[in-house]
C-alpha positions, 0 to 999 in steps of 0.5 A: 584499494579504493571502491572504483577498483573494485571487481576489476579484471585485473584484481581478479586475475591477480586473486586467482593467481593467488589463490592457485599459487597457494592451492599449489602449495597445499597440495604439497604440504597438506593435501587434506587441507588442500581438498577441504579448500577447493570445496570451500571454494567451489561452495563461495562460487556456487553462492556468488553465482547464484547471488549475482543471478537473484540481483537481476531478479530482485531489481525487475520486482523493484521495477514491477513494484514501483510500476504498480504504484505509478499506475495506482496512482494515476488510477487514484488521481482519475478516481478523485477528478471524478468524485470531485467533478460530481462531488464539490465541482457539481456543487459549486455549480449549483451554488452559483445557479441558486445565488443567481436565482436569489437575487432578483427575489432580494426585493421582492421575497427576502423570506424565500430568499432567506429560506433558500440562502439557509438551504444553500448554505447547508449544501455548501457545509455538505460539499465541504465535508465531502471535499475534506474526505477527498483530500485525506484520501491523498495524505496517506503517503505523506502520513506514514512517513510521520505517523507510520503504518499502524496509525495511519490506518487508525486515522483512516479507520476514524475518519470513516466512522465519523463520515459515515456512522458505523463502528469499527474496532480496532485491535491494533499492537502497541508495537509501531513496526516501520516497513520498507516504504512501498510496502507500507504503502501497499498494505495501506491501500489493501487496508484502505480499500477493504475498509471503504467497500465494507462501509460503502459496497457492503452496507456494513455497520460494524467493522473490525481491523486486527493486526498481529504479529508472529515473527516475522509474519504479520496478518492484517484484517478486516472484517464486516458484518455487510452484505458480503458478494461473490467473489468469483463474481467480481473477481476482474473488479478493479479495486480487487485486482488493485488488492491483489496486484498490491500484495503480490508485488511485495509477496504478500498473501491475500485471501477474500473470503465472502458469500452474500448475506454473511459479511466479508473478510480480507486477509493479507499475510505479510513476511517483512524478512522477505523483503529487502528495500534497496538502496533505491527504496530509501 
């Protein structure tokens, strides 16, 4: 039977001819085995019933999932032009402006020029940082398909210590897991996001991220010494809806627990056995 033909009416019209005609004779020849049949088989039906009602389901969560990314990332892309255009775009913009102003000094007040070349040139090596650390907030996703999920956030982790001079220490296992990739890539942004409100929002110095394993259950945290918040204050705030929209599209748990004056700490609790990548997932 080639695939096609598969699940046809015809084939199943001609299984439940069979499967009766067989019934018919064990209800002849031993109507104990016939008895245990039939509840075998009201049991298949039963599972199949309930498999082809979870499908519809499984495939609107595969949808609300990959919507949530779309929107993610049309959020990000907003996010950067902004940063970029006050960042290195304001930037650049300056740097034109002092060249401007330089140059009918160069006969004049070359030491001023000098001086103001030199300051230029230390905005410039600023801005180009800055631009650095813009970019590698867009290579997450391509990274994880090299480095995978637990190195990407050392990396990430890294480059936020060395941008803005704090310490974070990571307890990371030796085992590299691989997840379905929108799960790997909605553990990274909660990651990423804690990461970045602790060492920006929260004026931390020392950060911990700690990831374990039990199971199937995986627990991912971080942890600040910073100035903590009210959660229920900036519950609405978009980077904490992002959070929890990102966890509850593939079921993780997510708690944030913090008060001012007594650090944060975010936790997300994932169970890889829940979640089956689909075909259009891979």
């Amino acid at each position: 039977m080639s695939a096609s033909q598969n699940g046809s009416p015809r084939c199943e019209e001609a299984l439940i001819a069979e499967v009766r005609a067989h019934l018919a004779r064990l209800d002849q020849e031993d109507p104990a085995r016939a008895m245990a049949f039939r509840q075998a088989l009201a049991e298949l039906l039963q599972e199949r019933e309930k498999i082809s009602q979870e499908k519809p389901q499984q495939g609107q969560e595969l949808r609300r999932v990959k919507l949530h990314a779309l929107r993610y990332r049309e959020e990000e892309q907003a996010r950067l032009a902004r940063e970029l255009k006050a960042g290195p775009g304001q930037m650049l913009a300056n740097a034109v402006a002092e060249l401007g102003a330089c140059l009918p000094l160069l006969e004049t007040d070359i030491d001023l020029v000098r001086r103001g070349l030199q300051a230029l040139r230390e905005e410039l090596r600023a801005g180009l940082d800055q631009f650095r650390w813009l970019l590698s907030e867009l290579e997450p996703p391509q990274l994880m398909k090299e480095l995978g999920l637990i190195d990407s956030l050392r990396l990430y982790a890294q480059r936020l210590e060395r941008r803005n001079g704090i310490s974070i220490q990571m307890l990371l296992p030796e085992e590299r897991p691989r997840f379905p990739p929108t799960m790997e890539l909605g553990i990274y942004r909660i990651l990423q996001e804690a990461l970045h409100n602790a060492a920006k929002h929260g004026h931390a110095s020392v950060l911990t991220l700690k990831v374990e394993r039990e199971g199937d259950r995986w627990q991912f945290t971080v942890e600040d010494n910073g100035t903590g918040f009210d959660p229920e204050g900036l519950l609405y705030a978009r980077g904490l809806v992002n959070m929890y929209e990102w966890a509850r599209a593939f079921g993780g748990e997510l708690e944030i627990r913090s008060r001012p004056g007594h650090g944060t700490r975010v936790t997300l609790i994932v169970d890889a056995s829940e979640f089956q990548p689909s075909r259009e997932e891979v």
